[in-house]
Structure formats: C-alpha cells, structure tokens
ZATOR-481579 format. One line per 4 residues: their letters; for each residue x, z, y of C-alpha. Coordinates in Angstrom, 3 decimals. Layout:
ZATOR-481579
a> X:Z:Y  ... $
//
This chain:
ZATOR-481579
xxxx> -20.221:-68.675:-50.357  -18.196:-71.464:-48.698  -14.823:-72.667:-50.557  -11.774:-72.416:-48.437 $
xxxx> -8.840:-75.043:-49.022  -5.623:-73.444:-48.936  -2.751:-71.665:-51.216  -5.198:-69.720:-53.220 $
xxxx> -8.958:-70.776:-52.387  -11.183:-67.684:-51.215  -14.850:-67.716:-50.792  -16.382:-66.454:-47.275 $
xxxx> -19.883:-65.502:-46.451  -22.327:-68.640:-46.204  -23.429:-67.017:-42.171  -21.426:-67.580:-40.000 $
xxxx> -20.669:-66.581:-36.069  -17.750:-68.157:-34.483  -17.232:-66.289:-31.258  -15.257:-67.865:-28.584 $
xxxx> -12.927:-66.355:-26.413  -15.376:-66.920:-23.316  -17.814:-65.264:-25.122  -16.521:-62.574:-26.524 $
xxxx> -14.911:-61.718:-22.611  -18.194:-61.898:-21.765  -19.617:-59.461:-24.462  -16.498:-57.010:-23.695 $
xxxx> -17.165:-56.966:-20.353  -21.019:-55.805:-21.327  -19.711:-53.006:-23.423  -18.044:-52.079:-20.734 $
xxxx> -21.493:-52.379:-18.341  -23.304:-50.335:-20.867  -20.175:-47.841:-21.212  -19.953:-46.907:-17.819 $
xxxx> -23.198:-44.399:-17.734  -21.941:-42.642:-20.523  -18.258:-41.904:-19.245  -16.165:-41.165:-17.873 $
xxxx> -13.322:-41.322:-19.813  -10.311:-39.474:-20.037  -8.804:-42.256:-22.631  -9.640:-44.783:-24.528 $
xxxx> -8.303:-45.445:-28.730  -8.614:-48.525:-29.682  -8.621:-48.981:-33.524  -6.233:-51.940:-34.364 $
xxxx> -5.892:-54.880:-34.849  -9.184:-55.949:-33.801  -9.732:-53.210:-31.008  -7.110:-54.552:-29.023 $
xxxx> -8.320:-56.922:-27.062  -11.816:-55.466:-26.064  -9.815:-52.127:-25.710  -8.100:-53.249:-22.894 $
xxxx> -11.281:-55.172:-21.152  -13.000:-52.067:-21.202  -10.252:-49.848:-20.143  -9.849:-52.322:-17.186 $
xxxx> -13.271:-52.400:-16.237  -13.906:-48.742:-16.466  -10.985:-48.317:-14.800  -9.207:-45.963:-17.870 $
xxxx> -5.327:-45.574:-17.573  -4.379:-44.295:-20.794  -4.828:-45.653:-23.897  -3.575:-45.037:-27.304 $
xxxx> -4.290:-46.993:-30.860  -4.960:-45.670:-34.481  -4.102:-48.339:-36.590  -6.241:-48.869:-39.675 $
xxxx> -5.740:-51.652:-42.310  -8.795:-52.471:-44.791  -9.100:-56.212:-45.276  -7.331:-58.126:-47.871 $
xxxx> -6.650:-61.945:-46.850  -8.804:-61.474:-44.336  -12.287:-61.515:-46.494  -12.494:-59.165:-48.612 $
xxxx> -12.253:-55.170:-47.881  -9.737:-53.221:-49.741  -8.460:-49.552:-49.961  -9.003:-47.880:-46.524 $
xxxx> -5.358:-47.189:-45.265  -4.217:-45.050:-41.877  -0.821:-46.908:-40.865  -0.166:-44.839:-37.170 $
xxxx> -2.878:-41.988:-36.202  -3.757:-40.966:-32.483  -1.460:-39.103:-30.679  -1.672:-34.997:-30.342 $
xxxx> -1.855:-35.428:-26.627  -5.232:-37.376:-26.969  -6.839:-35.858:-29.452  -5.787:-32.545:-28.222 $
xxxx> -8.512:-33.999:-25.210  -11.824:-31.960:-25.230  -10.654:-28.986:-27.081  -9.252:-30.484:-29.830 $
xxxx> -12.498:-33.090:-30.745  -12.214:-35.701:-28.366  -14.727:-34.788:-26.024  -14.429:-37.584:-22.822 $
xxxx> -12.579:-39.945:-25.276  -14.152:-43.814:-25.896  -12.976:-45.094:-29.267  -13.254:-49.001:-29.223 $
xxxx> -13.521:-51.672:-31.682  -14.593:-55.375:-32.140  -16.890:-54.663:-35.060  -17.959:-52.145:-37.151 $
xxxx> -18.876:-53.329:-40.513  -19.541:-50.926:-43.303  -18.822:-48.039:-41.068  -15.816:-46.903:-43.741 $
xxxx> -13.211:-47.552:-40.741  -15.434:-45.844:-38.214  -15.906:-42.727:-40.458  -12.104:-42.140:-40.851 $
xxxx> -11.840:-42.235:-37.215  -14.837:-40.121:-36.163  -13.223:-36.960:-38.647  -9.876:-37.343:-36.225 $
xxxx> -11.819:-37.516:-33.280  -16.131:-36.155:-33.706  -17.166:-35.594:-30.051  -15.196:-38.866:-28.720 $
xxxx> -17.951:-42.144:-27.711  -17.787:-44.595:-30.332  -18.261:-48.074:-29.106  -18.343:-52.105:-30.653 $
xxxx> -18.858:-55.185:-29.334  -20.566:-56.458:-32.396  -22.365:-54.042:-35.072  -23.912:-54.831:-38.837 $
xxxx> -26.318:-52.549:-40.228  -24.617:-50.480:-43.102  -21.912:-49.097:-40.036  -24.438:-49.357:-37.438 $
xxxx> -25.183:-45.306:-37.496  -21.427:-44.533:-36.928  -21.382:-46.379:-33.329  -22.683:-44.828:-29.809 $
xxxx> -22.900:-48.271:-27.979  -22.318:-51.706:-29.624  -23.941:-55.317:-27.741  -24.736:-57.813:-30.326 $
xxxx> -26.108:-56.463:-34.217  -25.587:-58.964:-36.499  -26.515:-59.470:-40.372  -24.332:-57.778:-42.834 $
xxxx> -23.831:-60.782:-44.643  -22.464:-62.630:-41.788  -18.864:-63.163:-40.984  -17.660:-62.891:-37.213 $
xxxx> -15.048:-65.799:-36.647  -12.982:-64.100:-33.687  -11.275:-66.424:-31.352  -7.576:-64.671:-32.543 $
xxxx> -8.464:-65.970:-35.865  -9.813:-69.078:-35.543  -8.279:-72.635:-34.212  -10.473:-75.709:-32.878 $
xxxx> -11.480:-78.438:-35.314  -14.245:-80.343:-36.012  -17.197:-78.438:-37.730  -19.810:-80.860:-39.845 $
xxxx> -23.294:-80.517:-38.635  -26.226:-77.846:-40.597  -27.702:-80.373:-42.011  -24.657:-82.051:-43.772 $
xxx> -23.291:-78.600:-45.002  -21.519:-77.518:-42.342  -21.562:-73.287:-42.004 $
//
C-alpha cells in the first residue's frame, strides 16, 4: 500500500492503472465494437457515477436513444468499499422492457470489481446484457462483455478522478 498525503492519509493498492481520457475513449468505443453483435438495444442503464461516461459512448455508437441510470453508491473516500446502497433505481418504463426482465436492455459500467454492484443490478434487471470497459476477476462472472481484465489488486485511476502531475519513475518508488 502507497501512503496518500492529505486531511486524513489513506492507503491505496501498490498496482496501479492510470487510464487517460484518450484511452479510455478508445476502450469505450471497443465495448461498443464488441456490443454491437449482441444488440440491439432497446435502452441502455448506466450504473452511476462511473457508468456515465462510457454509457453515453456506447449509446452513441450503437446508436441507442434512451437511456436511464440506477445509481449505486459503495465506495468510501474513494478506496475502500462500504455498505452497498441503491440511491435512484431504473425506471418502470425500462425495466418493464422484455416482459418485465430486461430482455434487449445493455446495462453499462466502467468496472466491475467484486461483482457486489453488478449483482444488485442483475436481480432488477436478469435477461438485460451486462457490459464493462474494464473487469477484475472476483466480478468477472457477473459481466456479458468487458475489454481489458485487470488484477484484483489493482486500482483503475480514471481520468474524472485523477489530475496531471509528475509521477517518480518504478525504480525510485513511484506506483
């Protein structure tokens, strides 16, 4: 664990993956490439905060018009995952979609991490597509389509959350 500097010092995972926002267009854009076989869509849910922004990449590129949120709160100071809390659910009119399962709905999310998010969301919706950009193995089994796997004990800097400064090379301790 790496000590952060700041009101209350909090340790983060030694692995790290800053993701810029280049790349992480990029890796949208091939959930979306990989997405498009399996639709299409009637609507996409994006599970907030983090589904936002690939939410509406994919629904642009797959050309999906409506699009609703569940938002789902987890994370405590941004490190450490806390009691699993449902702050808005998905609207009637959506999950009402496929008989009542949401068949022909894509659920969207940056990452799915222990797969306790992506559970709560799969009982609300079972027969909708289940997609991440970015995947670690304990929540791995929950998603239909994800692009990049990474270790569980690595911690995905997104561009939203991160600001440029200088980062100390490997070999002098830098993460």
């Amino acid at each position: 664990m790496v000590p952060v500097e700041g009101p209350e010092p909090v340790a983060l995972p030694a692995k790290a993956f800053p993701v810029s926002w280049d790349q992480f267009h990029r890796d949208a854009r091939a959930l979306a490439w990989r997405l498009a076989a399996a639709g299409p869509f009637s609507a996409v849910v994006c599970i907030t905060r983090g589904g936002l922004v690939p939410a509406a990449v994919v629904a642009r590129e797959l050309d999906v018009r409506v699009i609703e949120t569940i938002c789902v709160s987890s994370y405590e100071n941004y490190t450490k995952q806390g009691e699993l809390r449902v702050l808005k659910g998905v609207a009637e009119s959506v999950i009402a979609l496929g008989g009542g399962q949401g068949q022909g709905v894509l659920i969207v999310d940056d990452l799915v991490d222990t797969g306790k998010t992506a559970r709560v969301v799969r009982d609300i919706l079972p027969k909708a597509h289940f997609a991440t950009v970015y995947a670690k193995p304990m929540g791995r089994p929950m998603v239909d389509t994800f692009i990049t796997e990474v270790s569980q004990d690595t911690w995905i800097y997104f561009p939203w959350d991160t600001g440029l400064a200088f980062q100390p090379p490997i070999r002098e301790g830098g993460a």
